[in-house]
N, C-alpha and C positions, 0 to 999 in steps of 0.2 A: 504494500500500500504506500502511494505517495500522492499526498495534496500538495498544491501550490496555489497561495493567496498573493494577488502580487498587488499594491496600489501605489499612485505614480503620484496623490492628492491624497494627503492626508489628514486636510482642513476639512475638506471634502467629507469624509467621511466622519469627524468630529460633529459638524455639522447638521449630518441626519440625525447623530445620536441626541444630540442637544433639540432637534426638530423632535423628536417623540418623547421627550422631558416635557416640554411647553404642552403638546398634546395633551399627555397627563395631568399637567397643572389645570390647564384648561377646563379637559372633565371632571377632576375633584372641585372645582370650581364651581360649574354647572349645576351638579346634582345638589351641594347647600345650598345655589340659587335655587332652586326647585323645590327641594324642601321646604326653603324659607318663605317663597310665596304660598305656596302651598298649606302653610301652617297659618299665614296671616291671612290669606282667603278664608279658609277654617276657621279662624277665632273671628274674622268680620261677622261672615252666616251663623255663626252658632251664638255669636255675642259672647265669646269666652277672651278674658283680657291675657289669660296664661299663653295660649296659641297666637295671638295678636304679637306678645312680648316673644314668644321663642321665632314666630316670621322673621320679627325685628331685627332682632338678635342673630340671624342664622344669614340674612340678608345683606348684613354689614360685618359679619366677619368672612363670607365668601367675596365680596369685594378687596377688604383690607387684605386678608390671607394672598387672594390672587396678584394683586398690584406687588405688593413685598415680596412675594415667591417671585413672580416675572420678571419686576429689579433685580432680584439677587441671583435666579441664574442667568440672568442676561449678563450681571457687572462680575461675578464668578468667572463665565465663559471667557469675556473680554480681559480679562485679566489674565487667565492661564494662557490667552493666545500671543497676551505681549511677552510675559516673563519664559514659560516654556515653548520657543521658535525652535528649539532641536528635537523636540516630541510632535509637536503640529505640522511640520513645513517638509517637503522632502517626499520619498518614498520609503516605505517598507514590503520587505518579501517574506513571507510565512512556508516554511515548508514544514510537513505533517511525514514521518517517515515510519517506520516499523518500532523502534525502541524508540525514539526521539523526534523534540521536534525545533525548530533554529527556528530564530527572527532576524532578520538584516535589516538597519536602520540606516541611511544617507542622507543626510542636506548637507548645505554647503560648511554648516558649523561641527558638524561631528558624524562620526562613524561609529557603530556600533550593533556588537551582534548576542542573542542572547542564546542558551544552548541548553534546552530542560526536559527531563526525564518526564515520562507522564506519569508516574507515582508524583513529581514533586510540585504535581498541579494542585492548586487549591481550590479550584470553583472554575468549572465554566456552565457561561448563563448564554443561551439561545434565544435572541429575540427573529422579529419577522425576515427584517435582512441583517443581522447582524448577529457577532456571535464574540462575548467575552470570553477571553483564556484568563484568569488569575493566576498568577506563579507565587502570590501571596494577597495579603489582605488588602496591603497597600502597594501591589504593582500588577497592571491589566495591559491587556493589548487589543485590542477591539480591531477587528475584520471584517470587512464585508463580503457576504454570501455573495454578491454579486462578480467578485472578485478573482476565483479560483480560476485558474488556467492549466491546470493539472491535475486529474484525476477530477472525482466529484463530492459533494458537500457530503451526500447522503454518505459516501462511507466513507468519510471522517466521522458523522454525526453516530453511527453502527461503533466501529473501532471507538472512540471516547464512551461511549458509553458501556463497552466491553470492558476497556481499560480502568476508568475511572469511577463508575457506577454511581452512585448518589450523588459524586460532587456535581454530576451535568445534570442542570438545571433548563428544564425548557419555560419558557415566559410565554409562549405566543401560542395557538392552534397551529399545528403544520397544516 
């Protein structure tokens, strides 16, 4: 078995992930605006001032929650993309081999290659086009499904899951 994940933009792909962050924020947004009107409709027709007060209440903390959440991963993103330019900028190549599997990292500020066992995997997590490798709690490599150029996802997604068993986590419907 060998996968090859190769991308040439890796803002690019930064980018979607951050695109289905907002997503999220969005609909946990939505559903306390819904609640919220929903409860003050309810306490309007029924004349109860408890459901009036929790509408209120539900309808101004999913606006405040939503505004502070949108600022801070927006001023979060902006931030990681000026200070970390040798994680964002450039390309990286992913290859998936039999024991092991190598990352190759280039821009124009640094080189660098990472080389780990799939025992010394800590978590990977499967979304719709993307797919987190953890090699610890605090170090990930996110790839895009769209990306491989050798071999195919599905056995990679077979092998990790042979390999690694509970730590591959799927988030999405396939």
């Amino acid at each position: 078995m060998k996968i090859v994940f190769e991308s040439n933009d890796l803002a690019k792909d930064y980018r979607k992930a951050n695109a289905r962050m907002y997503k999220i924020l969005f609909i946990f947004c939505a559903v306390l605006l819904l609640l919220g009107i929903i409860s003050l409709t309810a306490g309007i027709i029924a004349g109860e001032q408890g459901f009036v007060d929790t509408g209120v209440s539900l309808i101004i903390y999913a606006l405040v929650f939503g505004f502070y959440m949108f600022l801070f991963v927006k001023l979060f993103y902006r931030r990681q993309m000026k200070t970390n330019k040798m994680y964002f900028g450039g390309s990286m190549r992913a290859v998936f081999e039999n024991d092991a599997f190598f990352i190759f990292k280039e821009n124009e500020i640094c080189k660098g290659t990472t080389e780990c066992k799939y025992e010394g995997i800590f978590k990977v997590y499967e979304y719709k086009e993307i797919i987190t490798v953890m090699t610890s709690n605090m170090t990930a490599f996110m790839l895009n499904k769209n990306n491989v150029v050798e071999g195919s996802f599905d056995e990679l997604r077979d092998a990790m899951r042979q390999r690694i068993g509970v730590k591959y986590k799927l988030r999405t419907k396939i």
